[in-house]
N, C-alpha and C positions, 0 to 999 in steps of 0.2 A: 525501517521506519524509525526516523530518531524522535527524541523526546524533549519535553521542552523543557525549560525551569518551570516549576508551579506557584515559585514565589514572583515570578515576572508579568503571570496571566494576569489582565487585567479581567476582570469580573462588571458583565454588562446587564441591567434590569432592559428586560424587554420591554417591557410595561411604559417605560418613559423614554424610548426611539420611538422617534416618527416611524411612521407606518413604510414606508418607502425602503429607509436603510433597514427595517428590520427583515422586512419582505428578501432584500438582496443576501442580508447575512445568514438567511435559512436555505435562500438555494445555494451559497457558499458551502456551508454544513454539509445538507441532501448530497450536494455533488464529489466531497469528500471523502463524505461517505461509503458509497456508490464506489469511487474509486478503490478506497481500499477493500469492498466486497471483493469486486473482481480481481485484485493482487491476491486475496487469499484465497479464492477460489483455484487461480492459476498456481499457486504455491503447494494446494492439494492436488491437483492434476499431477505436477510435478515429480510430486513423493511418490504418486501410487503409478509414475510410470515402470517398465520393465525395462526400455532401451530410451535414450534419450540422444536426439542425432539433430546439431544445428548445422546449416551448410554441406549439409551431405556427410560433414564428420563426425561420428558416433562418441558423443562426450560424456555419457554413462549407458555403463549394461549392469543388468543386475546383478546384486555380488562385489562389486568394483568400485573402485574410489572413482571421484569425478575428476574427468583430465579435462584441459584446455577450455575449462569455464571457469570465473568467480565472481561472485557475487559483490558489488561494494559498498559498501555502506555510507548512509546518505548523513553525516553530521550537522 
């Protein structure tokens, strides 16, 4: 998950959007949200497996460094 600048956000009162776009920017939010629930969920899964096998090839067992995955980060 990369991060944004915080001096670039721009800062929106809700109070003075039309009802419309602000309806739209809440389920924007919600479904963001939402999304990154399920990333951290799957990221807990993750940790607390014992063997981890993609394609039938075993790319962590416990105890052992992870081969033939990595992770890339999103800029």
């Amino acid at each position: 998950m990369g991060t944004k600048n915080k001096k670039k956000m721009k800062k929106l009162d809700l109070l003075e959007m039309p009802n419309p776009e602000r309806m739209r920017l809440m389920k924007e939010v919600r479904e963001r949200l939402r999304q990154k629930i399920m990333e951290a969920k799957i990221w807990q899964r993750l940790l607390e497996a014992e063997n981890l096998t993609i394609n039938g090839n075993t790319v962590y067992k416990e105890n052992e460094e992870l081969s033939g995955f990595y992770i890339k980060n999103r800029l």
